[in-house]
C-alpha positions in Angstrom: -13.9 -18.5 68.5 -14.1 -14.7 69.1 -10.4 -14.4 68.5 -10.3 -16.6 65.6 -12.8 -14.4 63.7 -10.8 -11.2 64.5 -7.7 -12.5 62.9 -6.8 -10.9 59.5 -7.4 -13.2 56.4 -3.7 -14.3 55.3 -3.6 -13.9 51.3 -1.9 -17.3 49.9 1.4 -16.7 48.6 0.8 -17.3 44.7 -2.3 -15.6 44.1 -4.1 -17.8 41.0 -5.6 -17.1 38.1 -8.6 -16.1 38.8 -7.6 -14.0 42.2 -5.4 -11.8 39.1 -8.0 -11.5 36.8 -10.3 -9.8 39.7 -7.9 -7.6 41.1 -9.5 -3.8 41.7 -6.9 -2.5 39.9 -6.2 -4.8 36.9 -3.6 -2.5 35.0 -0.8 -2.2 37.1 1.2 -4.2 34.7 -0.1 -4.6 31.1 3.3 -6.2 29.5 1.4 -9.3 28.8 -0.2 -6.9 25.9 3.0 -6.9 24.2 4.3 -10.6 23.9 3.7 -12.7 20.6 1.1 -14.6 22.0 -1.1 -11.5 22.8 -0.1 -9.8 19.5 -1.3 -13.9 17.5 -4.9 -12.4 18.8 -4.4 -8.9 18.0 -2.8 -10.5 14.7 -6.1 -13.0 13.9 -8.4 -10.1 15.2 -7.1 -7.7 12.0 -8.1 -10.7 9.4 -11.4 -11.3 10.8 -12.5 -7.7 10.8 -10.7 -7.4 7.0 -12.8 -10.7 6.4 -15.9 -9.3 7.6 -15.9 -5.9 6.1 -14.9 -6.7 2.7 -16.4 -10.2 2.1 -19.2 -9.0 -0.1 -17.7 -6.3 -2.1 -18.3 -8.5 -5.8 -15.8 -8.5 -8.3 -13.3 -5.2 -7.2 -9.6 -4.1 -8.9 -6.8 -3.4 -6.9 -4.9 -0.1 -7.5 -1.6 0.3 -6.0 0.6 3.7 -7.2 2.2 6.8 -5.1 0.9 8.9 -2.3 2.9 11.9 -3.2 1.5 12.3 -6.5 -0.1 15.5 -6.7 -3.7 16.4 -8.3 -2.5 17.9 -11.3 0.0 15.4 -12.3 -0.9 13.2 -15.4 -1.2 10.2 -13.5 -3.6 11.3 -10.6 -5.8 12.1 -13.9 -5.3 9.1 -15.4 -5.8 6.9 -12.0 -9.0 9.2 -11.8 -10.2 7.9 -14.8 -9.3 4.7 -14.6 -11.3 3.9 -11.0 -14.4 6.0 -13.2 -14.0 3.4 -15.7 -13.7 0.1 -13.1 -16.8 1.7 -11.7 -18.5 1.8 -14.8 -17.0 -1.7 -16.0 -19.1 -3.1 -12.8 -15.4 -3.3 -10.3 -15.6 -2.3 -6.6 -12.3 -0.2 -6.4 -9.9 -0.7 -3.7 -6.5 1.0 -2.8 -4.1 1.5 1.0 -7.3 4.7 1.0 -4.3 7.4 1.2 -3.8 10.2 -0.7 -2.0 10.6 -4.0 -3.1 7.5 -6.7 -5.0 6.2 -4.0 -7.3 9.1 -3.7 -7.5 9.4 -7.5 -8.6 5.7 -7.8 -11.5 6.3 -5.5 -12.7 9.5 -6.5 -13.0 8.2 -9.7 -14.5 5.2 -8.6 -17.4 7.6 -6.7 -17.9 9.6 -10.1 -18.2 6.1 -11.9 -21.3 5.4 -9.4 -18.8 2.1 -8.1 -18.0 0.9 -4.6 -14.9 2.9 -3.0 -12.8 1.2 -0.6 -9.7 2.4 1.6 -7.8 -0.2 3.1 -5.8 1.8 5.5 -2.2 1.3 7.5 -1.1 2.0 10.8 2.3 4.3 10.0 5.2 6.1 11.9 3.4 9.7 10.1 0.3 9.6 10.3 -1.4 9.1 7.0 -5.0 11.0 6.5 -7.9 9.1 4.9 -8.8 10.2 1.6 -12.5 12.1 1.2 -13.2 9.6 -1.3 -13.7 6.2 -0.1 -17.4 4.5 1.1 -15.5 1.7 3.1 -12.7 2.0 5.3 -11.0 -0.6 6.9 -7.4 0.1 8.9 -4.9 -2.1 9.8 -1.5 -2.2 12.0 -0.1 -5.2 10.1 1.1 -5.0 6.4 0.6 -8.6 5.9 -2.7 -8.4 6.5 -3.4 -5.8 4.7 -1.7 -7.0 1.6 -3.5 -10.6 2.0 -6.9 -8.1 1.5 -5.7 -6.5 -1.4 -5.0 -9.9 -3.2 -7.8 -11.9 -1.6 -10.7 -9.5 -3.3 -9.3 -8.2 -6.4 -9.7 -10.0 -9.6 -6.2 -7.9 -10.5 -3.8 -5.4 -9.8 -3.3 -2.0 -11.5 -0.5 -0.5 -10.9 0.6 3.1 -11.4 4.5 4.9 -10.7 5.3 4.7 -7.2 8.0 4.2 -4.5 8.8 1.1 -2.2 5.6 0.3 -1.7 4.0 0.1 -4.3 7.4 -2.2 -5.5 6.4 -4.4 -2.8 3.0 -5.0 -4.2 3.8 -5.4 -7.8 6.3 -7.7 -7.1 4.6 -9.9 -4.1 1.4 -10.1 -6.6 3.7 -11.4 -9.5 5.0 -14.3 -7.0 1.4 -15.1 -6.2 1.0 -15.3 -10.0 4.2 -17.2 -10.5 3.8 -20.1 -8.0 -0.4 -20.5 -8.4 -1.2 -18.9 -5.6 -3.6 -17.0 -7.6 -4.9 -17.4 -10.8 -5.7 -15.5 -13.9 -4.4 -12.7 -11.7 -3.7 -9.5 -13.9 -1.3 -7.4 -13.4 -0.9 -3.9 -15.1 1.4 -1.5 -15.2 0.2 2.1 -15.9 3.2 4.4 -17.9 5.8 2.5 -20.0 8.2 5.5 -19.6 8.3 5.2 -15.7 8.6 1.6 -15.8 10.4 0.7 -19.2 14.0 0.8 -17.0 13.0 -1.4 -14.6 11.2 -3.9 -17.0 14.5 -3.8 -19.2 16.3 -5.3 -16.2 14.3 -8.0 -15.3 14.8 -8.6 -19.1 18.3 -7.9 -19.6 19.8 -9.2 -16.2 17.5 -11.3 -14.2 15.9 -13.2 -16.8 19.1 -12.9 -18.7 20.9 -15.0 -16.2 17.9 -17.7 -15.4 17.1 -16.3 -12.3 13.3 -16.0 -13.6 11.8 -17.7 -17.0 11.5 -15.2 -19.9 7.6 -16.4 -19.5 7.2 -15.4 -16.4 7.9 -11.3 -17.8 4.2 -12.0 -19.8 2.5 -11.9 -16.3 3.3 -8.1 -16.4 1.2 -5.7 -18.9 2.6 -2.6 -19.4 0.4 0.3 -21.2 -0.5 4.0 -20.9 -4.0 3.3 -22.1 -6.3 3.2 -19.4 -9.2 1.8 -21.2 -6.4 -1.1 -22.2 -6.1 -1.5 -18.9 -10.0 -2.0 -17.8 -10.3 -4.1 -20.7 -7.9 -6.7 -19.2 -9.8 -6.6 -15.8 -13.0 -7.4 -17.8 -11.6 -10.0 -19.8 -10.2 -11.7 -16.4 -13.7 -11.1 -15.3 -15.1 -13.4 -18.1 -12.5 -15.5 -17.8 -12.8 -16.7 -14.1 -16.7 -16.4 -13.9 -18.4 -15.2 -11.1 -16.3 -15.2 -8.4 -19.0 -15.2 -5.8 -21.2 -17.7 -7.1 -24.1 -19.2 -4.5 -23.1 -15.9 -2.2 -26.1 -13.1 -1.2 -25.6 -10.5 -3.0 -23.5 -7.4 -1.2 -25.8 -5.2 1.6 -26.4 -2.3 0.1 -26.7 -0.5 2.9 -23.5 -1.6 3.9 -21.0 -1.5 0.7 -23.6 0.3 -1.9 -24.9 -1.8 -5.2 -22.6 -2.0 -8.6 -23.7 -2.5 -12.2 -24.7 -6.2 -13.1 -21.5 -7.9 -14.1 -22.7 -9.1 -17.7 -24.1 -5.9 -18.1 -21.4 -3.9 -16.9 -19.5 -5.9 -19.7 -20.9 -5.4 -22.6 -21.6 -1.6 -21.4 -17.5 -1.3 -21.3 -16.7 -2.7 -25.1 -19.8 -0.3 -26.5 -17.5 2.8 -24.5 -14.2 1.3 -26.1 -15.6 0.9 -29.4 -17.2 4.5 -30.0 -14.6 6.6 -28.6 -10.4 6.6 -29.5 -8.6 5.2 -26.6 -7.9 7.6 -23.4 -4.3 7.9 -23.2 -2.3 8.9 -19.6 -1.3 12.6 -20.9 -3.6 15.2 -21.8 
């Protein structure tokens, strides 16, 4: 009996579950963290946190354009006063919360006295979160993030940019194209930047029935930005409330916009007793 008690434990040759879950030193191997069916949960983790954070934002605008577009270009002004004017109009703002357009959008959308939202992206550089949102939410997956853009925007705006902001316009037009969202605006900000393009989904791709002339209306191309909020407003009406039967936004947690009626009729008084704000100075 004596012996048998002095005898070393053997461990069983294939240690189970729970004997590898306990072990004293658990990270000896952390592979696992890399397949595809840790990265689904990583993966449904992102849109529950995107879900959670940005449920209650109210009616919001989407505004995609550059990053490298400096302060004292025309079109940093005029994304400026464009999120000012979404703000004023009653819109939460949202952008990738990055410098450039993005940075414009929400500062103007924090002089406007509106709701400032980053939605942020895990990159190869680094990319710095601009001073100017309330609400930042990052990701590591585009998809993701792009299903946030479109799932709480009531439209796009969309200002002169690289592949990125291509990717948007384009993915958003698709949406618009098959139903996947309706009464979805999309607006381009500068004819000049974007005439070239336009005039070859005209000339070439509609030319040769690879899209319907039609489907070219779902772009709006102007360099008015009060054109521009008017069209956001007008999908606004349009849809109704989009929210209807939630609580209304936490405060504390994603600040208060104007009343949406309100906010409205505020916006055509502004359009009708001034000229219309054009993109240059």
């Amino acid at each position: 009996m004596t012996e048998q008690r002095g005898r070393q434990r053997q461990v069983p040759p294939h240690a189970t579950a729970d004997r590898k879950l306990l072990q004293t030193k658990p990270y000896q191997d952390v592979s696992f963290l890399e397949n595809d069916a840790w990265r689904s949960l990583r993966i449904l983790g992102e849109f529950i946190s995107g879900f959670e954070a940005l449920a209650r934002l109210g009616p919001a605008v989407t505004v995609f354009g550059s990053a490298r577009t400096p302060p004292e270009d025309q079109m940093y002004r005029a994304a400026t006063a464009l999120g000012r004017g979404l703000a004023e109009a009653g819109f939460t703002v949202i952008t990738g919360g990055g410098p450039g357009i993005m940075e414009a959008a929400n500062r103007g959308a924090q002089q406007g006295g509106g709701l400032s939202v980053g939605c942020t992206i895990e990159l190869p550089n680094e990319q710095r979160v601009n001073d100017y949102t309330d609400l930042s939410v990052s990701f590591r997956y585009f998809f993701v993030r792009k299903m946030m853009f479109v799932k709480y925007a009531q439209g796009f705006v969309i200002f002169p940019g690289g592949f990125g902001t291509l990717d948007e316009l384009f993915e958003s037009i698709t949406l618009v194209q098959t139903n996947k969202i309706e009464h979805f605006p999309v607006v381009l900000i500068g004819s000049a930047y974007w005439s070239g393009l336009l005039g070859w989904l005209t000339d070439r791709v509609a030319s040769e029935e690879k899209v319907d002339r039609s489907d070219l209306d779902l772009l709006r191309v102007t360099d008015d930005v009060d054109e521009a909020i008017s069209l956001m407003v007008e999908s606004r009406a349009h849809r109704g409330s989009p929210h209807a039967g939630d609580d209304p936004p936490d405060a504390s947690h994603t600040g208060e916009t104007p009343d949406a009626g309100e906010a409205d009729a505020a916006h055509a008084a502004r359009v009708r007793s001034r000229s219309s704000r054009p993109i240059a100075d």
